[in-house]
DRENBA-882017 format. One record per residue (C-alpha): residue number from 1; x, z, y. Coordinates in Angstrom, 2 decimals. Layout:
! residues N
<lumkol NUM, <X, Z, Y>>
...
***
This chain:
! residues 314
<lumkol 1, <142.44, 155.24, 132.07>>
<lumkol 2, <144.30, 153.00, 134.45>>
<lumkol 3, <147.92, 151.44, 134.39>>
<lumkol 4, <149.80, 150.48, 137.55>>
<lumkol 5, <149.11, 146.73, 136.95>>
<lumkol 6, <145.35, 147.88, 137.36>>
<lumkol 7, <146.62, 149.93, 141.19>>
<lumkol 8, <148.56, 146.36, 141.95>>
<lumkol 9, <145.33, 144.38, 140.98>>
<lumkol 10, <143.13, 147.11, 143.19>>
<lumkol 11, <145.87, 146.23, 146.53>>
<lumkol 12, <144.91, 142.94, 145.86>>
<lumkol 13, <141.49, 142.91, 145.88>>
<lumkol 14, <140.92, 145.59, 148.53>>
<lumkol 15, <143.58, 144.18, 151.02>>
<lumkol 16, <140.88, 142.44, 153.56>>
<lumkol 17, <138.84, 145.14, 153.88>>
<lumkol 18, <140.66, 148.34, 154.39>>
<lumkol 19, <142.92, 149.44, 157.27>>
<lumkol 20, <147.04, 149.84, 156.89>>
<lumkol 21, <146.80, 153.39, 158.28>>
<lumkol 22, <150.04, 154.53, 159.78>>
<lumkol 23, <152.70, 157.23, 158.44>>
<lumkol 24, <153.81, 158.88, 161.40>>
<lumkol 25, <156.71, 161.40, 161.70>>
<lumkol 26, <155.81, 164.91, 163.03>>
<lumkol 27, <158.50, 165.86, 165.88>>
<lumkol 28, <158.23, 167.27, 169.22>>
<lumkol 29, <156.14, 170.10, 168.15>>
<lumkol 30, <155.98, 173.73, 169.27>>
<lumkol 31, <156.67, 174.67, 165.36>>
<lumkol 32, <158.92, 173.27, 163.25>>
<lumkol 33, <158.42, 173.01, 159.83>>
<lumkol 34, <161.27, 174.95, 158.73>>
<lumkol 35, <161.48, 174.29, 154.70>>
<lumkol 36, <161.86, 170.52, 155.60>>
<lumkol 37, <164.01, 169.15, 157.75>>
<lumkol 38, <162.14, 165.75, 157.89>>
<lumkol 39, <157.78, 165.35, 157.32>>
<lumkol 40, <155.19, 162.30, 157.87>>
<lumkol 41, <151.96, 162.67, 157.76>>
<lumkol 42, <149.94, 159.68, 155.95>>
<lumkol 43, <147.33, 159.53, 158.48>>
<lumkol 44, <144.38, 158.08, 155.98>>
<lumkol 45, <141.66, 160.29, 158.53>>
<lumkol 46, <142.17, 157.13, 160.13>>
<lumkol 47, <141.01, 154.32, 157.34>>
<lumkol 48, <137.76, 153.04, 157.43>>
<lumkol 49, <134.47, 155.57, 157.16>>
<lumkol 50, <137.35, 158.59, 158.00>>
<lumkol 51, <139.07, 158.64, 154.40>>
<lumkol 52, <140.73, 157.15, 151.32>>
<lumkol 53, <137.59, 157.07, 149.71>>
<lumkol 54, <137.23, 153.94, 151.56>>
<lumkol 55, <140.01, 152.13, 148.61>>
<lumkol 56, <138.11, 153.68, 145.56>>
<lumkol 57, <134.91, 152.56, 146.76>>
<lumkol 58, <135.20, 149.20, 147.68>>
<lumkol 59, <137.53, 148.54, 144.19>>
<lumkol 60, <134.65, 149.57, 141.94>>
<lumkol 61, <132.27, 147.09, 144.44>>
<lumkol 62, <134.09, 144.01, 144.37>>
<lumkol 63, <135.06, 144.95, 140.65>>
<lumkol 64, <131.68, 144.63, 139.16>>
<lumkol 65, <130.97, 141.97, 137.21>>
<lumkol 66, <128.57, 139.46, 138.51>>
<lumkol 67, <126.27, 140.59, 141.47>>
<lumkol 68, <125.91, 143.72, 142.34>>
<lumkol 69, <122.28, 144.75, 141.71>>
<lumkol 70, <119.52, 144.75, 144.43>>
<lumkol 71, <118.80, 148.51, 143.94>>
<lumkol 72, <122.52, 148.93, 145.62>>
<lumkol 73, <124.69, 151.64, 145.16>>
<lumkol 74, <123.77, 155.61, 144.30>>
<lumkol 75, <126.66, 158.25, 144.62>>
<lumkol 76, <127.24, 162.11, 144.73>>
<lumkol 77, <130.15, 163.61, 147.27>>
<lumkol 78, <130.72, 166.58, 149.17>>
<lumkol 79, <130.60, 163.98, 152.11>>
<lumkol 80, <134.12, 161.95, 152.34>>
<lumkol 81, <132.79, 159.83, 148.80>>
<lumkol 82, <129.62, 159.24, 149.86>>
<lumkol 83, <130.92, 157.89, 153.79>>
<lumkol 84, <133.11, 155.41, 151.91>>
<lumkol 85, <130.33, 153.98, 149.51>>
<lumkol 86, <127.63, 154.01, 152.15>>
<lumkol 87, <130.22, 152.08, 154.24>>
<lumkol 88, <131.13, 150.08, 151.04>>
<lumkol 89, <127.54, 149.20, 150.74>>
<lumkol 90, <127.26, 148.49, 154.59>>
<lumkol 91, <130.07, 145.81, 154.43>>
<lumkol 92, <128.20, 144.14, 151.38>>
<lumkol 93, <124.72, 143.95, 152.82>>
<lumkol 94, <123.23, 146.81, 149.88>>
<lumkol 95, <121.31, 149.60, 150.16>>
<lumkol 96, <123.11, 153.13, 149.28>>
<lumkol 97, <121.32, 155.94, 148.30>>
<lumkol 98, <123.24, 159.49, 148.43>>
<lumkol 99, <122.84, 162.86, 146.92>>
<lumkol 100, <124.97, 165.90, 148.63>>
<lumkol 101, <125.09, 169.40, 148.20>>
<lumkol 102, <123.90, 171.99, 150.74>>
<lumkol 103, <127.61, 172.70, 151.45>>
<lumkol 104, <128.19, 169.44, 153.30>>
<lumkol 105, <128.71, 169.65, 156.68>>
<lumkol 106, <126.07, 168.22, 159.42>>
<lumkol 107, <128.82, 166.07, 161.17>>
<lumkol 108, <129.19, 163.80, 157.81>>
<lumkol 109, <125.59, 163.89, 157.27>>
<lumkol 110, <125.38, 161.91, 160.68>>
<lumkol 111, <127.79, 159.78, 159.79>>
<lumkol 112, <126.20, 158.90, 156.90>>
<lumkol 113, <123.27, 158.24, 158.69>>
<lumkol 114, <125.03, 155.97, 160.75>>
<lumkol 115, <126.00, 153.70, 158.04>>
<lumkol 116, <122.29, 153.43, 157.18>>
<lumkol 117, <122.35, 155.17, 154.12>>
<lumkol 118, <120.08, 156.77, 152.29>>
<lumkol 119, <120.83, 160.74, 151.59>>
<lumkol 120, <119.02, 163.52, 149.84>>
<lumkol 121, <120.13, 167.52, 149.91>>
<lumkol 122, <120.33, 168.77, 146.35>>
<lumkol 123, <121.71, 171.67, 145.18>>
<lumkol 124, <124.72, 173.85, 145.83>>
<lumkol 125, <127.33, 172.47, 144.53>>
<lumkol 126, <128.50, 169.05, 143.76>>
<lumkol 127, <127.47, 169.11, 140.08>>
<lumkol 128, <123.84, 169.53, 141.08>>
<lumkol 129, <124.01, 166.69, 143.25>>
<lumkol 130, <125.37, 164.73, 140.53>>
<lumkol 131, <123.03, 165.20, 138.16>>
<lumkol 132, <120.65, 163.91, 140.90>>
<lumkol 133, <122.53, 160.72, 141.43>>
<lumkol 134, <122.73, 159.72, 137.52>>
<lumkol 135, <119.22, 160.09, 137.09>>
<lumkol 136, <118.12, 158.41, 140.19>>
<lumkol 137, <120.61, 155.46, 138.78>>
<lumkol 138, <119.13, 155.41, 135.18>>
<lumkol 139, <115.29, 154.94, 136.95>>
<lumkol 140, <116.15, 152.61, 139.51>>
<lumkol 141, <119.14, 150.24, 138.47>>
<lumkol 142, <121.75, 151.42, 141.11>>
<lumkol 143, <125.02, 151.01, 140.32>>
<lumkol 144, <126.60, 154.37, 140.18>>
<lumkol 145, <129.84, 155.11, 141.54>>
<lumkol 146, <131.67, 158.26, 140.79>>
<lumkol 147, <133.66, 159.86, 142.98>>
<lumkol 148, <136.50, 160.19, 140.41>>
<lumkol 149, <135.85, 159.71, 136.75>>
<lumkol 150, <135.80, 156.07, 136.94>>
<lumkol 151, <138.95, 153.62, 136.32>>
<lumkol 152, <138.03, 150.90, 139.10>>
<lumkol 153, <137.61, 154.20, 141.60>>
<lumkol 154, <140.93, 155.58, 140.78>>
<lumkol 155, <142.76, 152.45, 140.82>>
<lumkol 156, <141.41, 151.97, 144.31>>
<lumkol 157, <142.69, 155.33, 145.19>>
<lumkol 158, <145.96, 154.94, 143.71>>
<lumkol 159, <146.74, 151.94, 146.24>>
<lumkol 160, <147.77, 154.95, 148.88>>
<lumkol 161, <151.34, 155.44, 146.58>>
<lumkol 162, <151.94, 152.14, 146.75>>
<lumkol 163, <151.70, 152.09, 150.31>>
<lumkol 164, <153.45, 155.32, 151.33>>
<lumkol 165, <156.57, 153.93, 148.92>>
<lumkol 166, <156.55, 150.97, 150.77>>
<lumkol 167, <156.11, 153.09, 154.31>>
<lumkol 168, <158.84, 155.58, 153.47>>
<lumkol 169, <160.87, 154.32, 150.07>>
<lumkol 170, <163.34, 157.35, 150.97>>
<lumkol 171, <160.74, 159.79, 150.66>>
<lumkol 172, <161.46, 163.26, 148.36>>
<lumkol 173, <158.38, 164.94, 147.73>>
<lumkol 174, <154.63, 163.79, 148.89>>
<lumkol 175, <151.84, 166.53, 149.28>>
<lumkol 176, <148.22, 165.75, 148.00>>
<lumkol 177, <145.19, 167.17, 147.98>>
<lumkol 178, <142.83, 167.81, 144.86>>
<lumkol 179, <139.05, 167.64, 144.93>>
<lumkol 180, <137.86, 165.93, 141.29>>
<lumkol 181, <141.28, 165.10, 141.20>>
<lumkol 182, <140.56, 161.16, 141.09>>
<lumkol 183, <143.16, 160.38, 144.00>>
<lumkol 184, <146.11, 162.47, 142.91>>
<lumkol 185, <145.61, 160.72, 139.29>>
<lumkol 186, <145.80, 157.00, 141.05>>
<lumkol 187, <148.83, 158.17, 143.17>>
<lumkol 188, <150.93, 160.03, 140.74>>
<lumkol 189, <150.84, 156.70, 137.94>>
<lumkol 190, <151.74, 154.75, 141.04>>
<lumkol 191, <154.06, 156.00, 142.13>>
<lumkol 192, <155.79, 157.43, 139.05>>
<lumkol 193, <155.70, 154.08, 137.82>>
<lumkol 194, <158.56, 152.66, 140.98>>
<lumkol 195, <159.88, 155.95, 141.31>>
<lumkol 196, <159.85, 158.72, 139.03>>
<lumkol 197, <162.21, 161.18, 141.12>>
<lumkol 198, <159.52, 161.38, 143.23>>
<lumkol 199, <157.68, 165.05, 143.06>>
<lumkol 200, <153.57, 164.76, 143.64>>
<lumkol 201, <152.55, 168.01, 144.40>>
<lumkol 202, <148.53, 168.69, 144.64>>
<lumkol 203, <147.46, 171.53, 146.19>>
<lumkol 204, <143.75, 172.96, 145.58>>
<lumkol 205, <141.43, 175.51, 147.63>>
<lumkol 206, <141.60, 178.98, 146.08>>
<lumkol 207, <138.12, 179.24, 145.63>>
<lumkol 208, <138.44, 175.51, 143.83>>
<lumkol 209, <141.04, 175.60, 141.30>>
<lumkol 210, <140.09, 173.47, 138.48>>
<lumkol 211, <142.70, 171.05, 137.90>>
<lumkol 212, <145.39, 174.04, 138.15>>
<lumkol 213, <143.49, 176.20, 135.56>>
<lumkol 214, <143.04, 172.95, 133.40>>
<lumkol 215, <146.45, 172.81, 133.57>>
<lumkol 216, <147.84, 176.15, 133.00>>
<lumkol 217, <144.96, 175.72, 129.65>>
<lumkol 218, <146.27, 173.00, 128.58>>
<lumkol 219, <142.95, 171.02, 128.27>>
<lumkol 220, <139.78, 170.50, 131.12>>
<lumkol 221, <138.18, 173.67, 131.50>>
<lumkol 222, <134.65, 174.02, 133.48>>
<lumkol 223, <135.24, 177.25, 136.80>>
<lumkol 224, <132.41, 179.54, 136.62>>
<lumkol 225, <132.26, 179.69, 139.88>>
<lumkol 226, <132.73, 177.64, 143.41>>
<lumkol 227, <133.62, 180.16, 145.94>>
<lumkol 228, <135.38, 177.57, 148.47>>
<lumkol 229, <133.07, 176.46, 151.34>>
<lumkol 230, <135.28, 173.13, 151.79>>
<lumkol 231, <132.19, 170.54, 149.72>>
<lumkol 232, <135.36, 168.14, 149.63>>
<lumkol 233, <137.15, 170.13, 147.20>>
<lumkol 234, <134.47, 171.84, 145.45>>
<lumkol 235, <134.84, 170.65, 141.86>>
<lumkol 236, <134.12, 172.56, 139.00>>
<lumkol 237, <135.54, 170.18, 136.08>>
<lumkol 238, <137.70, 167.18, 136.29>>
<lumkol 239, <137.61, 164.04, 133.93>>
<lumkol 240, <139.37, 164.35, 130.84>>
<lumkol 241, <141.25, 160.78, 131.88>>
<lumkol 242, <142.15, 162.19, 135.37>>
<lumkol 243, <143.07, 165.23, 133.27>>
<lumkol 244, <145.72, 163.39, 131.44>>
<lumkol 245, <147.17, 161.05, 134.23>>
<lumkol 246, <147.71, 164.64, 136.14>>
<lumkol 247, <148.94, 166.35, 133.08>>
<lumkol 248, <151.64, 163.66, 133.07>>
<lumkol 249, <152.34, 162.71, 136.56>>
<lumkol 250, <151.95, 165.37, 138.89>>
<lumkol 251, <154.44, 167.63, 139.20>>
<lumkol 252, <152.95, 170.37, 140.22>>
<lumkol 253, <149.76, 172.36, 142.21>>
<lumkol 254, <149.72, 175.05, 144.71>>
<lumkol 255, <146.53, 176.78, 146.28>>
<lumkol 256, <145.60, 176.86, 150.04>>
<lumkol 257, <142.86, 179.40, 151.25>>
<lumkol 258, <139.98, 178.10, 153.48>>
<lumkol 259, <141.39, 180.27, 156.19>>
<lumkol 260, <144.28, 178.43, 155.98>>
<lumkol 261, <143.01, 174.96, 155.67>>
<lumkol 262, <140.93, 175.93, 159.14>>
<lumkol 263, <144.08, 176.61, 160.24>>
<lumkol 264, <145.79, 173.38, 159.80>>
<lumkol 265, <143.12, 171.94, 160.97>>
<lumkol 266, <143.46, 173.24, 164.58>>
<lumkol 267, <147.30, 172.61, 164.22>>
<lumkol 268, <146.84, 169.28, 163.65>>
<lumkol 269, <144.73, 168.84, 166.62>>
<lumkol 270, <146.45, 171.03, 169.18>>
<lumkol 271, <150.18, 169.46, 168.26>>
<lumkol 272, <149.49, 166.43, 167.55>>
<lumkol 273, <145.75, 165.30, 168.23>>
<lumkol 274, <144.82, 164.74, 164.80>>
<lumkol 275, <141.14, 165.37, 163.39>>
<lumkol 276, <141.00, 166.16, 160.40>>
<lumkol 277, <138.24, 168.32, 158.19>>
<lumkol 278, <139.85, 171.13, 155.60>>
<lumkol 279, <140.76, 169.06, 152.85>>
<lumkol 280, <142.55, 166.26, 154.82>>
<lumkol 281, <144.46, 169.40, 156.14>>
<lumkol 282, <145.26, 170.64, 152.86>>
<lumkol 283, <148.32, 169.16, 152.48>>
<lumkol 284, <149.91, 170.83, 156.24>>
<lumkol 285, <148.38, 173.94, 155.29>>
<lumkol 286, <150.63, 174.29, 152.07>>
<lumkol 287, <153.48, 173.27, 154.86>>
<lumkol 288, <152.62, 176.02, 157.37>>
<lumkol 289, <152.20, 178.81, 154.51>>
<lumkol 290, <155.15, 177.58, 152.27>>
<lumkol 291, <153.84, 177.51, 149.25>>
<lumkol 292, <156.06, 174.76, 148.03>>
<lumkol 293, <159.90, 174.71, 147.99>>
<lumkol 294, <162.26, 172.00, 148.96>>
<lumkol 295, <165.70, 171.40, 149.27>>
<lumkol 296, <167.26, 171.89, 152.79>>
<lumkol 297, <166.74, 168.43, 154.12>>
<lumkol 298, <164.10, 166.82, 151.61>>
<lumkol 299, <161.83, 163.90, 152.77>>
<lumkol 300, <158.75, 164.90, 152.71>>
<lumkol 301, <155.23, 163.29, 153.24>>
<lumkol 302, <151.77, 164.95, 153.46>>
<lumkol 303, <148.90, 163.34, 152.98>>
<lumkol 304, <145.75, 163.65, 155.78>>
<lumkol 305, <143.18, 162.77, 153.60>>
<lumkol 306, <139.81, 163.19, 155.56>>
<lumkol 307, <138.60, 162.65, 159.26>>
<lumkol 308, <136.96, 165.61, 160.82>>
<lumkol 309, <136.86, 166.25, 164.88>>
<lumkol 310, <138.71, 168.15, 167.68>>
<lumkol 311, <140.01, 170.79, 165.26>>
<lumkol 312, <136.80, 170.85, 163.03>>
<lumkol 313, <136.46, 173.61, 160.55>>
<lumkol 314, <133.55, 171.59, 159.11>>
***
């Protein structure tokens, strides 16, 4: 699907228009985190539109071919994906049209708003909404941009390894979360390509777990179900390409509950005055609950993924 010359071509192209958010060490807290003597937190809540999304997005823009076509850009998301293309679209004067499922949250519905896109409620889940998206793309022209099945989107993603390595080059172990799966895939071949000692651990809501069941199965399996009420994380399939860049980069996935998530949330915001929503507090949630092991010592950074507000459990 993608290489890391494709991720070094993405840094390229994307430099001028995405922020260098900051990795910032967590000290001075009430809590420790006990299983790890030393943790930064990537703080991408703070890149442009409130996520990483922002990298993918504006990759598979300036990677088209030609002009980009007057009907604009059409997307589906649980909220985070569709902020970063309707920004995308913002920044290159087109008109954005998004589909989201009834599970998004009101605050990113405003936002959305407030990069003048275009939005439409559809369905429960995020698979609904994406049939909504493709079909609106097929009649109209819009270029459609996935939120993780597509090579340009990935690569944009997968820019985030390169700059934590460069940010913390001593770092042990780096905590991601897993939605479609399209940002794990991008940072695992990064970073496995300069560093393969480097564990990539995902970590997936409970109520979400398709990329751990597709890889306990050995091959892409479809949930029956979406029980988690985080839209961010609610996918029932992966890509069969993301499949296979996390079958042989990541190291390993754990599972966070909602409650717990929520939790993080607020911990981020009372200690240390971060917003974040549940999946960009994924990562300290699988911290606080020790669900992963380390080494007394070990380096390790987790990644804030998504912007939420004061604590938000949206």
């Amino acid at each position: 699907m993608i290489t890391i010359a494709d991720i070094e071509a993405a840094r390229k192209r994307i430099a001028p228009h995405i922020r260098q958010t900051p990795n910032m060490r967590v000290g001075q807290t009430r809590e420790r985190f006990a299983p790890a003597q030393y943790v930064t937190l990537k703080l991408e809540c703070l890149q442009a539109a409130g996520s990483f999304k922002a990298r993918g997005a504006m990759n598979r823009v300036l990677g088209i071919e030609g002009k980009p076509p007057k009907a604009g850009l059409v997307t589906a998301s649980g909220g985070n994906h569709g902020l970063a293309v309707a920004r995308t679209a913002y920044v290159a004067g087109l008109p954005a049209m998004v589909f989201l499922p009834r599970t998004v949250s009101p605050e990113k519905v405003e936002k959305l708003k407030g990069w003048k896109a275009n939005i439409e409620i559809v369905g429960h889940v995020f698979d609904h909404a994406n049939a909504a998206a493709m079909d609106y793309s097929g009649k109209t022209g819009a270029t459609y941009v996935h939120p993780f099945a597509d090579p340009l989107v990935v690569a944009g993603q997968g820019t985030l390894g390169l700059d934590i390595l460069d940010e913390t080059p001593e770092v042990d172990t780096i905590l991601v979360a897993i939605g479609g799966g399209g940002l794990i895939a991008g940072l695992a071949t990064a970073v496995k390509a300069k560093n393969k000692n480097v564990r990539v651990i995902g970590i997936q809501a409970t109520g979400a777990p398709s990329m751990k069941a597709s890889v306990e199965a050995g091959q892409v399996v479809t949930l029956p179900e979406i029980t988690t009420r985080v839209a961010t994380l609610a996918a029932r399939r992966t890509d069969e390409r993301v499949f296979d860049l996390v079958r042989q980069n990541v190291d390993g996935i754990v599972l966070v509950a909602d409650e717990e998530m929520e939790e993080a949330s607020r911990w981020l915001w009372f200690e240390l005055g971060v917003a974040a929503d549940l999946s960009g507090a994924a990562s300290v949630a699988a911290l606080r609950s020790e669900r992963v092991a380390f080494r007394s010592g070990e380096r390790v950074c987790a990644l804030v993924c998504g912007a939420g507000s004061e604590g938000t459990v949206a």
